[in-house]
Structure formats: structure tokens, C-alpha cells
C-alpha positions as CSV (number, residue, x, y, z in Angstrom):
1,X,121.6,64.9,89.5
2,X,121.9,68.5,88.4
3,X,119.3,68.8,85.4
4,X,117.2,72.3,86.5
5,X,113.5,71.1,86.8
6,X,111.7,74.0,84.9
7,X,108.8,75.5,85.8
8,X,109.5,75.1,89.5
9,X,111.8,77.4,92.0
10,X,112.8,74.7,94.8
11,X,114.6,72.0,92.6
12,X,114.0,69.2,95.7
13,X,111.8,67.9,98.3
14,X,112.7,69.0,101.5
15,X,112.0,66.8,104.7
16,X,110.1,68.9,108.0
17,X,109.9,67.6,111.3
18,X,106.4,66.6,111.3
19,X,104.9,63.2,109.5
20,X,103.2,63.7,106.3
21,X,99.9,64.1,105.9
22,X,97.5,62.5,103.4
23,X,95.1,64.7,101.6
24,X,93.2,64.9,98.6
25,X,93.5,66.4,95.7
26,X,90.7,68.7,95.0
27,X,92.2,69.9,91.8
28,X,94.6,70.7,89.6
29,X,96.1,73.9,88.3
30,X,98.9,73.7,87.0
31,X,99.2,73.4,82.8
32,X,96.2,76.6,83.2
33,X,98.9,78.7,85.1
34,X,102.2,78.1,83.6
35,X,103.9,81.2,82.3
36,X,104.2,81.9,79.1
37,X,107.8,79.8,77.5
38,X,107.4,77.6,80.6
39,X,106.5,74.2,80.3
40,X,104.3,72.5,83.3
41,X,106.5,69.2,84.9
42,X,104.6,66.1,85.2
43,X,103.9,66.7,89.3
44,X,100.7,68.0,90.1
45,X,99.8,70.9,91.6
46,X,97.2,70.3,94.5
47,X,94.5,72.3,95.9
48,X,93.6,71.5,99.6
49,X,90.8,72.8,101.9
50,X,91.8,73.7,105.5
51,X,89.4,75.0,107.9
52,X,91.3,77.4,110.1
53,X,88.9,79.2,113.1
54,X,91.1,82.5,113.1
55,X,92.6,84.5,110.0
56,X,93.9,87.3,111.3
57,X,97.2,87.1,112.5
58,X,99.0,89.3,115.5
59,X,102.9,89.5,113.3
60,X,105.6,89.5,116.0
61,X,108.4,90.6,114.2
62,X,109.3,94.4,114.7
63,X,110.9,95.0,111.4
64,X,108.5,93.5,109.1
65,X,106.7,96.9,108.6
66,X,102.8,95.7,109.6
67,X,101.2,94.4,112.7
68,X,98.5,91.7,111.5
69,X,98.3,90.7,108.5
70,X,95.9,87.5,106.9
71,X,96.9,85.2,104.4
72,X,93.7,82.9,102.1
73,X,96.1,80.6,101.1
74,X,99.3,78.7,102.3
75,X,102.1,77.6,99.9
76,X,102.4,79.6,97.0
77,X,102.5,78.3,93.2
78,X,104.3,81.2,92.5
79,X,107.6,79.2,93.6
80,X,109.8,82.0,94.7
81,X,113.3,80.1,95.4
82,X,114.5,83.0,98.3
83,X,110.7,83.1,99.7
84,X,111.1,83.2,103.5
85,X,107.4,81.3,103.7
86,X,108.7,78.2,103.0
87,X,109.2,77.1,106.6
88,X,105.8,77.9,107.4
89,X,104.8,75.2,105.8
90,X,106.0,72.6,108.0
91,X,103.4,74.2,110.5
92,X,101.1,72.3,107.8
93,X,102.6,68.8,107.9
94,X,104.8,69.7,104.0
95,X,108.1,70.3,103.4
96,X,109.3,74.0,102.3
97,X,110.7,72.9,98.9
98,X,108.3,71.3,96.8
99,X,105.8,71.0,98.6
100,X,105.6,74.6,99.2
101,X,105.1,75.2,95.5
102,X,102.9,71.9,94.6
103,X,100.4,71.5,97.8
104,X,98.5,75.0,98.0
105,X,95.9,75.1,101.1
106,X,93.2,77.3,100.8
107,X,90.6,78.5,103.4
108,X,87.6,78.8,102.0
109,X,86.1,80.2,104.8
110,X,88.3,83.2,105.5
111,X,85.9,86.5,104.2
112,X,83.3,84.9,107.3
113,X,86.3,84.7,109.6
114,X,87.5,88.7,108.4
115,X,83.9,89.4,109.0
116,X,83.6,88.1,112.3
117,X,86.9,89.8,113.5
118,X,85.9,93.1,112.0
119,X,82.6,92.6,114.0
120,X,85.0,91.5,117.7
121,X,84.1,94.2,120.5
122,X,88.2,94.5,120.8
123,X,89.1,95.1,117.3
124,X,90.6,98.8,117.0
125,X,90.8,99.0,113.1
126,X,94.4,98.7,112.9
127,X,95.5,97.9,108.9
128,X,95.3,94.5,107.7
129,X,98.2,93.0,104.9
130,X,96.8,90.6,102.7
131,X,99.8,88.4,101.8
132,X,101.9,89.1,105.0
133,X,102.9,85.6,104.1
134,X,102.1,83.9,101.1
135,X,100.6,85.9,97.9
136,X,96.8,86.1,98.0
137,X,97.2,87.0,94.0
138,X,98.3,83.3,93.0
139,X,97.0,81.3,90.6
140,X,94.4,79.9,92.6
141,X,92.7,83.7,93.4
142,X,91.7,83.5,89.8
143,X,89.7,80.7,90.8
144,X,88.7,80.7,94.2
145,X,88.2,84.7,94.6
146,X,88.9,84.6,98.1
147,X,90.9,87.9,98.2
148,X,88.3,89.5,96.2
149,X,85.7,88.3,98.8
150,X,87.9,89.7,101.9
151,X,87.8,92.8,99.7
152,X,84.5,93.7,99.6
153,X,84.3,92.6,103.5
154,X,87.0,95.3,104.3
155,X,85.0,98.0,101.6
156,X,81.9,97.2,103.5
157,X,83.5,98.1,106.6
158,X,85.8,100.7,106.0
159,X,88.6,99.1,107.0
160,X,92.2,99.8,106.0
161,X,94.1,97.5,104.6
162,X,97.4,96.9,102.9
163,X,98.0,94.6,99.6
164,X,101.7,92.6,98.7
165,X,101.7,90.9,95.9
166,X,104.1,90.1,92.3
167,X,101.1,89.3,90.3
168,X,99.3,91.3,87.5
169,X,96.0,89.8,88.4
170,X,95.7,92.6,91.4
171,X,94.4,94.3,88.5
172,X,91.2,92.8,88.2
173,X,90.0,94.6,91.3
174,X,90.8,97.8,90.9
175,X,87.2,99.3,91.3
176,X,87.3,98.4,94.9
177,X,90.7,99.9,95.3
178,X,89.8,103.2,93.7
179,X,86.6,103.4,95.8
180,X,89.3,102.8,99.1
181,X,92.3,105.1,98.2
182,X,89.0,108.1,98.5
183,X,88.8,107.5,101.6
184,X,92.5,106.6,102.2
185,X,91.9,102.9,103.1
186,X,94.7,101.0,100.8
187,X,98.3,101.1,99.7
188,X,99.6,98.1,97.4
189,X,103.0,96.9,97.4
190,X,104.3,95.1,94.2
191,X,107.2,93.1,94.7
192,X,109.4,93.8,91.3
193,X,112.5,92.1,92.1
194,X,114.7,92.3,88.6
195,X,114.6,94.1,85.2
196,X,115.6,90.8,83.4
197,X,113.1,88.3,82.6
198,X,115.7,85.7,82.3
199,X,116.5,86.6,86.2
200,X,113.0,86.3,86.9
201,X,112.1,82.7,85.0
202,X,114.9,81.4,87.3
203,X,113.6,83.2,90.8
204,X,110.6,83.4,90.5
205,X,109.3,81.0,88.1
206,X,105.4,81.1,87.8
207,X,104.8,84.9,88.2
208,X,103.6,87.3,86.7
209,X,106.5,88.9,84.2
210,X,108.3,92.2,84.7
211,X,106.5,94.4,81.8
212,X,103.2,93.4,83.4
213,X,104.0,93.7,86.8
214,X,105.0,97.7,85.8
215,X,102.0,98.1,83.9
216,X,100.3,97.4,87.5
217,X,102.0,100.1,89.2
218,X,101.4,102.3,86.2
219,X,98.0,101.1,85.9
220,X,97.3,101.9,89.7
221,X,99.3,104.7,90.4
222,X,97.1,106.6,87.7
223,X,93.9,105.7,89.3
224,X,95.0,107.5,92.4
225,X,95.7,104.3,94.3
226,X,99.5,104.7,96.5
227,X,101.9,102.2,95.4
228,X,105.2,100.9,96.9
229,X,107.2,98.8,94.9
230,X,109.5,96.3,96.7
231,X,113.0,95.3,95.5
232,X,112.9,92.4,97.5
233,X,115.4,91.0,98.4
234,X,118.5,92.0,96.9
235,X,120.7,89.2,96.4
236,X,124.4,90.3,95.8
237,X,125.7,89.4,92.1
238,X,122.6,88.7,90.7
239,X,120.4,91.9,91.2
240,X,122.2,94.3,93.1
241,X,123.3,95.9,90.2
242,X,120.0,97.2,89.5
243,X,119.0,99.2,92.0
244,X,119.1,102.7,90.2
245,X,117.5,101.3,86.7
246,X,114.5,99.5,89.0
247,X,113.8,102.4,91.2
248,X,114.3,105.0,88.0
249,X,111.7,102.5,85.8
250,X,109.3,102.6,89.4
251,X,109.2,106.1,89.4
252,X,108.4,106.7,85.9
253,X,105.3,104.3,86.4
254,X,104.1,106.2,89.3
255,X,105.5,104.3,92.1
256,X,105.4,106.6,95.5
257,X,108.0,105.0,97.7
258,X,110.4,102.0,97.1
259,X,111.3,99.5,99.7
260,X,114.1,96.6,99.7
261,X,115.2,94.0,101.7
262,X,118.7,92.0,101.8
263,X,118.0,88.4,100.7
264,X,118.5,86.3,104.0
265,X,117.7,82.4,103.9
266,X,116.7,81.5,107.5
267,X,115.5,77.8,108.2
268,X,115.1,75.5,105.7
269,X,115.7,78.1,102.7
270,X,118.8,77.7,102.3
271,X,119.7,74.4,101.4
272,X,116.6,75.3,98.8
273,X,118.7,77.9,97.6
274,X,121.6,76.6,98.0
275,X,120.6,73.1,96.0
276,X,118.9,76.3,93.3
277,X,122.0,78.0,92.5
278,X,124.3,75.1,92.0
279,X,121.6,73.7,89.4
280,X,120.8,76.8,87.9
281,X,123.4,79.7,87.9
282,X,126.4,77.0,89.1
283,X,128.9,79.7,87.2
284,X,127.9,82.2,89.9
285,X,126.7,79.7,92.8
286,X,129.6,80.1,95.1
287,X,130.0,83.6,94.3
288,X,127.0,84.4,95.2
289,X,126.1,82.5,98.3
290,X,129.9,83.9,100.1
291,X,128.3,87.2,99.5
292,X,124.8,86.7,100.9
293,X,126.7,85.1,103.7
294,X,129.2,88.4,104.0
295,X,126.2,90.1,104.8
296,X,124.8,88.2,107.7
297,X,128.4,87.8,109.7
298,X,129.5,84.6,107.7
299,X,126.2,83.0,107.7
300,X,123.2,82.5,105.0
301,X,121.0,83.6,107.4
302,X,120.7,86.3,110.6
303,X,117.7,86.5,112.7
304,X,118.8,89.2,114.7
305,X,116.6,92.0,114.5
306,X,117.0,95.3,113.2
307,X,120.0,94.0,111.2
308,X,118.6,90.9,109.7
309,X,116.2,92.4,106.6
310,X,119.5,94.8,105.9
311,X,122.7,93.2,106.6
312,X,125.5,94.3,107.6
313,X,129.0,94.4,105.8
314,X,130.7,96.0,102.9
315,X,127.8,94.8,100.4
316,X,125.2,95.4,102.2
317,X,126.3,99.3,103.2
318,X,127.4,99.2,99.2
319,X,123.5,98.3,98.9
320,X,122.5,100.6,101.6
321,X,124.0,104.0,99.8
322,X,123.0,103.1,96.2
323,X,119.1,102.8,97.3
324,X,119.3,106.3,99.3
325,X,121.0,108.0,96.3
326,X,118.2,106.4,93.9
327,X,115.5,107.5,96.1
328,X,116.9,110.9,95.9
329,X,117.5,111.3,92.8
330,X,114.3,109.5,91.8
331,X,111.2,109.7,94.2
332,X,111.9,112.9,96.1
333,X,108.9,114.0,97.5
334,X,107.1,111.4,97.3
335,X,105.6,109.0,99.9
336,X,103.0,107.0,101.2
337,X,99.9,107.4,103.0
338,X,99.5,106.6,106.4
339,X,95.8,104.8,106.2
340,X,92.7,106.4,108.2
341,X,90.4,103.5,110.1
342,X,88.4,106.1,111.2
343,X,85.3,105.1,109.1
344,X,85.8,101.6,110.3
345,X,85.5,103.2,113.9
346,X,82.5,105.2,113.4
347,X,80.8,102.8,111.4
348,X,81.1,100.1,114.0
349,X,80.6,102.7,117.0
350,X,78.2,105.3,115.8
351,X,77.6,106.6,118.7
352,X,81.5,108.0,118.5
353,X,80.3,110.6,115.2
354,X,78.7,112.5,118.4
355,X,81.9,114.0,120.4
């Protein structure tokens, strides 16, 4: 069967290694957050309480560009076909397909678990990245508040802290940010992956759409707050060619810095994308998934680092050049703030405002 189930990025379950897990459905949110033109499929969307006892997380990975990073909810409604996330799932007893869009955990107790580690003896202040993994501006924030509350916690503390998101609803607190870019305590990155809204229906179904997302970084930029926006990922053939428009339309709107990563589909991603394109874009599947796997040595997906967020290969050096001459040409100059924890470290150790 190839009919495209609207709405939705993953068009199939897929199976994980663990047994499923029963829960129940605390709610759902579905028909409120369907974007505009999009019609809601019959499947549920369902809101599930975990009680995690840590929420900061040490991130491994040496080219991810942060060191911890915290996450309020897991799955993400936003449905993101490419979204390396997915797998984490599995961790959580669902499949990365569906499941990843329709079963979305939330931990309600996550600003008392921030407070706690911001409190630890051993903590040093280092930035925090809401949405290291999943985007803590979903649907479900405009419900649950949960990044707002791990907002004021960091505010209250002084603590720097780093924000990724593709969702316009970052706006709504954007008194707390202007209070933290005074003392240097914030960046936001705003993932703007396309130009076309057609593009973005099909990748990224249930987000926020292009004009607003812009009007965030306009909207924040002029308020003083840094802003990165992230072309990411490229995917060859289907956004590639608008790397100088994007980074030119970024850079009118205030953007400081632009970052980008080759699409790679590691795990369980890409039969997900794989199953996508031949349902959605079959014209341009093939096409389209030789060249992703031109850049990762004849493979959809490299986990070597250092090369595995940029590629390697014709395309993705092609890729490489055009960003460095739109950054030129576009945001010379310009760049963003490295973030001061310093408050954080004198307001937790007084005694330090002495030497």
C-alpha cells in the first residue's frame, strides 16, 4: 500500500527490540495541534507520564556541538521523517516510526530534577541544551509548560543554557530570554530546514511553518537575544539547492551564525525514510536516497565521527563550498556568543565574589 498518511512523517510502524509496553492514555492532542491545511488521521496521539530520577544528560558524541543537554519530553509530535531521535525511542519500549510521533512521554517532574542538579556540590555550570534530543517546544509545551518551568529554574540560577527548536511557540517566552541574553546566559537555535512549505508539509509535518519560524529569528534577534539558525540536515535533491536563498533570508532576519548538517539515517531511520520517499516524493525517491548514500561511502548512514554530520563525497564537498561562500557573502562578522556561567558560580559559591 502506497497511499501517503497525511499529517504524519513516518508512514509505518516500525518494530524495536524490546516488548511493548501498555500505558495509558492520559490525553489527547492531536485535532488541537494539526497545522493549518492538515487534517488529523484517526490514530491518537497519547500523552504518557514517566518518572525519570536524572534529567540531565552527559552527550557523548564529540561532534554534536554541546556537552549535556535535557530533554521534558520523548517522542516528538512534530513527526520529523529524517529526525535522528527516533531510535531513542526504543530505549522506551516504542518503535521509532509511529510510535515516535503518536506516544509522547513527558516528565513531569523535570524543573525539580534541574533544580536538584543545579543545587549538586559537583555541578560546574557548564551550558545546558534544551532539546538536545527531542523539541521541548512541541505541542504538548503549550500545555504542560515544562520548558517554561526549567526556564525560570535556570533564570533563577544564572545558569546558561542553550535552546533548539522548529517551533514558533519559543516565542511566548521571550521575557525570560531577554532578561538572560543581559547577562549572556542563552543562544537559540531554530532549525529552518527549507524555503518551500510544500517541502516542509512532507518533512516535517506538524511544525511550525517557514514564515513563522523567520518571524522568530526576526522576532528574537531584535530583542538582543543570539540566534543560530540550522539548515539541518541537507538532504541532496530536495533542499540542497537552497542553501544561499536560506542563509540570505536568515541574515536579513537577524540570524548571527548558520549551522548545517548532512542528512544521515543511522538505525532504524532509514527504512522510515526510505518507506517516506517512495510514498511521498516516489518521482525523486531513488534519486535521492543514491545521493544521501554517495555521501556516507555507499551507505544511508555513517557513524564515524568527524565525518558522519558532513559527509564525504562530491555532494557533500559541493554542499561544503556553497555554505562557506553564503556565510561569506552573507553573515560576515557575525557570530555567537560564548555563554558566561559565572553568575551561576558565584551565586552558588558566594564566597568565590571575594578573590
Amino acid at each position: 500500500m502506497n497511499e501517503h498518511l497525511k499529517g504524519r512523517g513516518a508512514q509505518k510502524q516500525i518494530n524495536n527490540r524490546f516488548s511493548e509496553n501498555k500505558h495509558e492514555v492520559l490525553d489527547d492532542f492531536l485535532n488541537h495541534c494539526a497545522m493549518e491545511g492538515d487534517e488529523a488521521d484517526s490514530n491518537k496521539t497519547n500523552h504518557i507520564e514517566v518518572f525519570p530520577k536524572t534529567f540531565v544528560n552527559k552527550v557523548e558524541s564529540p561532534d554534536v556541538g554541546m556537552a549535556f543537554s535535557a530533554n521534558p519530553y520523548q517522542g516528538c509530535e512534530h513527526g520529523c521523517v529524517y529526525c535522528y531521535a527516533r531510535n531513542s525511542h526504543e530505549y522506551w519500549g516504542y518503535g521509532a516510526g509511529l510510535d515516535f510521533e503518536r506516544n509522547i512521554l513527558f516528565k513531569r517532574n523535570a524543573p525539580q530534577l534541574l533544580e536538584e542538579k543545579l543545587r549538586s556540590k559537583n555541578w560546574q555550570g557548564d551550558t545546558i541544551v534544551l532539546s538536545g534530543n527531542t523539541d521541548c517546544y512541541q505541542p504538548l509545551e503549550r500545555k504542560m509548560q515544562l520548558t517554561r518551568k526549567c526556564l525560570e529554574v535556570l533564570w533563577r540560577w544564572k545558569h546558561p543554557v542553550g535552546i533548539i527548536t522548529k517551533n514558533a511557540l519559543v516565542l511566548r517566552d521571550i521575557d525570560l530570554f531577554k532578561e538572560m541574553a543581559k547577562l549572556n546566559l542563552v543562544t537559540i537555535n531554530i532549525s529552518i530546514t527549507s524555503l518551500s512549505e510544500e517541502t516542509r508539509r512532507l518533512l516535517e509535518p506538524r511544525t511550525a511553518t517557514i514564515k513563522q519560524r523567520f518571524k522568530a529569528v526576526e522576532e528574537l534577534s531584535k530583542e538582543g537575544i543570539p540566534v543560530r539558525v540550522m539548515m539541518a540536515p541537507i538532504i541532496p535533491s530536495l533542499n540542497s539547492h537552497e542553501i544561499l536563498l536560506l542563509v540570505k533570508e536568515a541574515a536579513e532576519r537577524g540570524a548571527r551564525d548558520i549551522g548545517y548538517t548532512m542528512v544521515r539515517l543511522n538505525g532504524q531511520i532509514a527504512e522510515i525514510f526510505a518507506d517516506w520517499a517512495r510514498k511521498t516524493i516516489p518521482d525523486r525517491a531513488e534519486r535521492i536516497l543514491n545521493q544521501i548514500a554517495e555521501c556516507h561511502g555507499g551507505t544511508l548512514n555513517d557513524s564515524k565521527f568527524g565525518r558522519r554530520m558532513r559527509g564525504a563525497g562530491t555532494i557533500a564537498d559541493q554542499v561544503r563550498d556553497t555554505m562557506t561562500i553564503a556565510k561569506k557573502k552573507f553573515l560576515s562578522g557575525r557570530s555567537m556568543p560564548v555563554l558566561d556561567k559565572s553568575y551561576y558560580l558565584e551565586l552558588k559559591n558566594p564566597q568565590l565574589s571575594l578573590f
